[in-house]
C-alpha positions in Angstrom: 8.7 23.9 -0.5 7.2 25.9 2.9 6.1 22.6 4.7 3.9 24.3 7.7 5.2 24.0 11.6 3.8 21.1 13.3 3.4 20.0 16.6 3.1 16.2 17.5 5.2 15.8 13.9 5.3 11.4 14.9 1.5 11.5 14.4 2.2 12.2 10.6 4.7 9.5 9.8 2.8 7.4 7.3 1.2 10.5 5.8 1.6 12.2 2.6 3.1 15.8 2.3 1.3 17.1 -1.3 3.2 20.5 -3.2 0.4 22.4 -4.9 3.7 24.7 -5.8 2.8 28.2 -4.1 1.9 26.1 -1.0 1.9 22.9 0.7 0.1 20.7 2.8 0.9 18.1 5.5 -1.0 14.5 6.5 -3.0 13.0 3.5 -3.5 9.5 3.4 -2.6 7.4 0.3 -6.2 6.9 -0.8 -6.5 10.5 -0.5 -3.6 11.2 -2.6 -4.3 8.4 -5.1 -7.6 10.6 -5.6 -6.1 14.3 -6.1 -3.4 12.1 -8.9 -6.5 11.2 -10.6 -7.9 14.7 -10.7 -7.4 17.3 -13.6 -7.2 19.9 -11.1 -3.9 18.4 -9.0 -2.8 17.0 -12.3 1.0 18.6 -11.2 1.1 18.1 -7.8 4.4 16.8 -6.2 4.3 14.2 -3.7 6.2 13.1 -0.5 5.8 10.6 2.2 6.6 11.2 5.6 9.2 8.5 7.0 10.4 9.8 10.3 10.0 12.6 12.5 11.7 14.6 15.2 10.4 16.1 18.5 11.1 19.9 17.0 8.6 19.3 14.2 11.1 18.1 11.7 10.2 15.5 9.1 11.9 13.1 7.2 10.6 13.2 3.4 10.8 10.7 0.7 9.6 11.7 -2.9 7.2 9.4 -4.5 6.2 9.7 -7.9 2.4 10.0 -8.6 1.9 6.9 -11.2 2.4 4.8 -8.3 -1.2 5.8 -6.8 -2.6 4.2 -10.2 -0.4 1.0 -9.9 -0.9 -2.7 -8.1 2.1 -4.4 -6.2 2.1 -7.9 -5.2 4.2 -10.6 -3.6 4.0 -14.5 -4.8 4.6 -16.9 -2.9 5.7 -20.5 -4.7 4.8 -23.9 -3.9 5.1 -27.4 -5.6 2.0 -28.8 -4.5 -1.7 -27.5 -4.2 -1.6 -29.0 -0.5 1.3 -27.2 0.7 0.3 -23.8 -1.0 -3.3 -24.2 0.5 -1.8 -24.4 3.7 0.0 -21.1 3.5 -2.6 -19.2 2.2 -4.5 -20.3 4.5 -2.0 -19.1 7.5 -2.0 -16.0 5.4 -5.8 -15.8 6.1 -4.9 -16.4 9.9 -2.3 -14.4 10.4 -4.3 -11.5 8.4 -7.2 -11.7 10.8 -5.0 -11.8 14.0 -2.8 -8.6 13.2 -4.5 -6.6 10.1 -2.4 -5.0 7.0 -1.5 -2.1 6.5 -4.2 -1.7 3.5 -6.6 -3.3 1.9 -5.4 -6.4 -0.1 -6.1 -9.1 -2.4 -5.1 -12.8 -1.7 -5.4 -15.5 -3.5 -4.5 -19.6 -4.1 -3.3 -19.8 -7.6 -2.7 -22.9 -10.0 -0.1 -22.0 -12.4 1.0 -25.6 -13.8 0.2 -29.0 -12.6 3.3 -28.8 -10.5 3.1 -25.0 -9.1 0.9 -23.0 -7.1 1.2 -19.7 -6.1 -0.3 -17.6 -3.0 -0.4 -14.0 -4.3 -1.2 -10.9 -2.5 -2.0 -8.0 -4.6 -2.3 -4.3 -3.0 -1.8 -0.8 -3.9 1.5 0.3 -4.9 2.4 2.9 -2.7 1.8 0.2 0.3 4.8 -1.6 -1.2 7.5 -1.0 2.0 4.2 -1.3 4.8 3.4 -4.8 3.3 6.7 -5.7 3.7 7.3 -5.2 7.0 3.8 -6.2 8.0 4.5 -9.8 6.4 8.3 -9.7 8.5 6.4 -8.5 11.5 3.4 -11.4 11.3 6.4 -14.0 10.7 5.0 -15.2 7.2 7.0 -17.8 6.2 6.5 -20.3 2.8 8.4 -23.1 1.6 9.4 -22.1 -1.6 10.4 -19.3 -3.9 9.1 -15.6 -4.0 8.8 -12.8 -6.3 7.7 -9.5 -6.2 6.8 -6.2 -7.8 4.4 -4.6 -10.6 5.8 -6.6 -12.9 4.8 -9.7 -11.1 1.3 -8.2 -11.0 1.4 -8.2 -14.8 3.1 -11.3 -15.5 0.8 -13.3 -13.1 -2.3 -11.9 -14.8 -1.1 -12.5 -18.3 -0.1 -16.3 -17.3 -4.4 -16.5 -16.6 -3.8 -18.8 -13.7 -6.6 -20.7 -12.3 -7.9 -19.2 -9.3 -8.6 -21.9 -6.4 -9.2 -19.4 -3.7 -9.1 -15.6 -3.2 -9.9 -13.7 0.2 -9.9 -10.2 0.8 -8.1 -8.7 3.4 -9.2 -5.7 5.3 -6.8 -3.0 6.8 -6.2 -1.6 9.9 -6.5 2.5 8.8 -5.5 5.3 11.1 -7.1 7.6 9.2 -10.4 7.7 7.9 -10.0 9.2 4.5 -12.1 11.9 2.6 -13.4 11.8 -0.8 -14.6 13.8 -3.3 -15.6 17.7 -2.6 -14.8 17.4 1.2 -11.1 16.6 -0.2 -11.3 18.9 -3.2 -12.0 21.9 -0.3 -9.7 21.1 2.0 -7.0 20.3 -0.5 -4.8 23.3 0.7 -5.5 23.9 4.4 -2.0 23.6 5.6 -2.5 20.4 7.8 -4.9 18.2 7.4 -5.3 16.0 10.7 
């Protein structure tokens, strides 16, 4: 892969690098990525996310496998009573409004038996490491057990909890990103920010 010279490379960490095999391009964002996936027309594009980089323009690439633009992450957080659960979703909520995520996320206060409750957020799963650190960074803490994952997702949603409370969090994006035939045409162009 011929990933094109750039200047101010630390901008870029964050960003997507997408193959398109006879050339490359540097700086998509994930929701523009999640939309080439979907696309016939990218259908075999290779992807890579930009983890560090260097004051010569180097970059520090991790591959990332395109299903995970078409997948949900989450993070439960466990409680044995509806009081104590209600109060950390609700300093989830706070937290959230003082220092936004990294994307756009789902929260919400769940019943799963008389005697456990759940605070779930739910985001897209190629936000999976940002979340992470966002939640260390905003000092979340809860009382009781956690679990985490796609297979969370789907084992939460089969369980049909009763939903008490849901809130949706907004994000904090760098980047505006393109849709549609703006990002279709500038698909190649060898940087793209």
């Amino acid at each position: 892969m011929n990933i094109p010279k750039i200047e101010n490379a630390s901008k870029y960490v964050g960003l997507y690098v997408v193959d398109f095999g006879e050339t490359s391009s540097v700086g998509f964002t994930a929701n523009e990525v999640a939309e080439l996936v979907e696309s016939e027309k990218f259908a075999d594009i290779k992807i890579y996310k930009i983890y560090g980089a260097y004051p010569d323009g180097k970059m520090e690439l991790k591959g990332v496998p395109s299903d995970i633009f078409q997948l949900e992450k989450g993070m439960f957080f466990y409680a044995g009573s509806e009081e104590t659960a209600e109060k950390e979703f609700n300093n989830l909520i706070a937290l959230a409004e003082t220092t936004l995520p990294p994307c756009r996320a789902k929260i919400e206060l769940a019943k799963i038996t008389d005697e456990l409750f759940t605070t779930a957020i739910i985001y897209p799963a190629e936000y999976n490491d940002q979340v992470s650190s966002w939640l260390i960074d905003i000092d979340y803490t809860t009382s009781g057990a956690a679990a985490g994952g796609i297979e969370a997702v789907t084992s939460y949603n089969q369980q049909k909890a009763e939903t008490i409370a849901t809130n949706q969090l907004r994000s904090e994006q760098a980047y505006i990103s393109r849709t549609g035939e703006e990002l279709f045409d500038s698909a190649k162009q060898a940087v793209q920010r």
